[in-house]
N, C-alpha and C positions, 0 to 999 in steps of 0.2 A: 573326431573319432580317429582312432589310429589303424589305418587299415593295411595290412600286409602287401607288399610288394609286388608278391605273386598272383594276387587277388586284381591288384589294382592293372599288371598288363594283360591278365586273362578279359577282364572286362571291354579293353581297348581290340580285344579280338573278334565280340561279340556281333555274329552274323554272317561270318566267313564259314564259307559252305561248299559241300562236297559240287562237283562237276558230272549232272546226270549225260549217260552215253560214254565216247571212247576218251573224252578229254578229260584232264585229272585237275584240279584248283592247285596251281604252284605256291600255293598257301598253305596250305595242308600240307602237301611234301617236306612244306619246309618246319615244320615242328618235329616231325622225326632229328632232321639235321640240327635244329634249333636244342633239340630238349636233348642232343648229346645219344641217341638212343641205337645202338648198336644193327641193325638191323637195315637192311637194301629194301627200298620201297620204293615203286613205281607207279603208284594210284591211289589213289584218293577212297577207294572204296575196303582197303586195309583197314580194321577195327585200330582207329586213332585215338581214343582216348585217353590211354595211358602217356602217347607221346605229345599231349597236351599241355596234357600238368608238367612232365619232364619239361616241357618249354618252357613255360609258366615261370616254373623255377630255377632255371636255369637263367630265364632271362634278368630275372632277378636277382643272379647272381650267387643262386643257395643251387648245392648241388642236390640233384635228385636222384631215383634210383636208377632212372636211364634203362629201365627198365619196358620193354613193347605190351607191357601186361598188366592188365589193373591190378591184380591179385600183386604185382610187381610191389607195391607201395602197403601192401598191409602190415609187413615189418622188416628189417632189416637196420643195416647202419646209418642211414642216413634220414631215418623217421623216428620217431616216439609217441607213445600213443599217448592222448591227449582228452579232454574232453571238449565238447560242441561250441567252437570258436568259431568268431570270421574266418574264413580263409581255410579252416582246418582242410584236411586232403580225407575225404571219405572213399571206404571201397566197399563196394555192394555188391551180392552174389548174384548169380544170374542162373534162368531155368536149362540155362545149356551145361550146366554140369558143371564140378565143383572146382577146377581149374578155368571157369570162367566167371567173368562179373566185370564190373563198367567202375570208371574211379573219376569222381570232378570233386570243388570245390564249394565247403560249405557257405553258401548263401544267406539260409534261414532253416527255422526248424519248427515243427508245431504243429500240430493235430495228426499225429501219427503221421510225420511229409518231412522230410528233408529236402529242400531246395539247392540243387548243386547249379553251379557256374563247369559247364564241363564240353569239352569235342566229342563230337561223335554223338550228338545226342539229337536224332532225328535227323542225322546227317552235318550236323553244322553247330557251329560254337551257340550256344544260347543257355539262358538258365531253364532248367525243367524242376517240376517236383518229382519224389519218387518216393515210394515206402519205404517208412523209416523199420520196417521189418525185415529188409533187405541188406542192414547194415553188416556188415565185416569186421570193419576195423573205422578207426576215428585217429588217424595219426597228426603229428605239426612234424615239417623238417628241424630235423636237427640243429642243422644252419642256420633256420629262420627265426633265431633269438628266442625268448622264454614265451610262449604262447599264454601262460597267465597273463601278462602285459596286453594281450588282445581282449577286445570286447568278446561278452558271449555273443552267438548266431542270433539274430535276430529273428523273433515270432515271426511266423509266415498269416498270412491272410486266409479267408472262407477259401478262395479259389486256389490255394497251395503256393501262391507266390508273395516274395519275401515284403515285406511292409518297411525296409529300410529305407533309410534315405539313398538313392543312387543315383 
C-alpha cells in the first residue's frame, strides 16, 4: 500500500510529548522551526498542532501552509480539498469559537469517528478518534502528487481506532 510521506514521518514521531512544569520537550520546539512556521515559540505548552503537520510536511518535502493555526490548512494555495484518504490533512472545529479548531492526519474513518495521526492531542504525538461532526475541511497538499493515487482511510474499529495494518 502506498502511504504518503508525510504520514509515514508523522508516525516515526508518535509518543513525543509535552514537558509537565517549567521544562519544555526540545522536540516540540522543534516542529514550529521544522514545519517552516513563522512564529517565536518558547514552550511546549503553545497549541502545537498546526506546526506538526507543517512538519510533517515539510519534512517530506511538500510545502505546507506554515501556518500556527489549524483553521490555517482549511484552504489556501498550498492545499485542495479532497476526499477521505490516507494521510489526507483534516481540520475540525473546536467549542472555543470559530477561529478555533485542532488539525492532524487522517488515519481511519468510521462509525461517525475520524481517526487523526496528529500533535497536540492530549499533549503529545498519538493517534486519537474524534467526531466526524467536527469536520471543517478534508484537504491533500497540493505538492503531495494526485491523492486519488492514495488508498481510501481505512474503517476504524468498535473502540474508534484505525484497523490498518501499522
Amino acid at each position: 500500500m502506498i502511504i504518503p510521506p508525510w504520514l509515514t514521518w508523522a508516525r516515526g514521531e508518535i509518543g513525543t510529548r509535552e514537558v509537565v512544569g517549567a521544562q519544555h520537550n526540545p522536540r516540540v520546539l522543534d516542529y514550529w522551526k521544522i514545519g517552516k512556521v513563522a512564529l517565536t515559540v518558547n514552550d511546549d505548552e503553545t497549541p502545537w498542532c498546526a506546526a506538526f503537520v507543517c512538519a510533517a510536511l515539510e519534512s517530506a518535502g511538500i510545502r505546507s501552509p506554515r501556518t500556527p493555526r489549524a483553521r490555517g490548512f482549511a484552504s489556501g494555495a498550498t492545499v485542495a480539498p479532497c476526499d477521505a484518504r490516507l494521510g489526507a490533512i483534516v481540520v475540525l472545529s473546536s467549542d472555543r469559537g470559530a477561529a478555533s479548531g485542532h488539525v492532524g492526519i487522517l488515519t481511519g474513518i468510521g462509525n461517525g469517528t475520524l481517526t487523526l495521526l496528529g500533535g497536540n492531542q492530549g499533549n503529545r504525538v498519538c493517534e486519537a478518534p474524534f467526531s466526524a461532526s467536527k469536520l471543517v475541511s478534508l484537504v491533500w497538499p497540493v505538492a503531495g502528487g494526485d491523492w486519488h493515487n492514495y488508498p481510501k482511510a481505512p474503517p476504524v474499529g468498535v473502540a474508534g481506532h484505525s484497523v490498518s495494518d501499522r
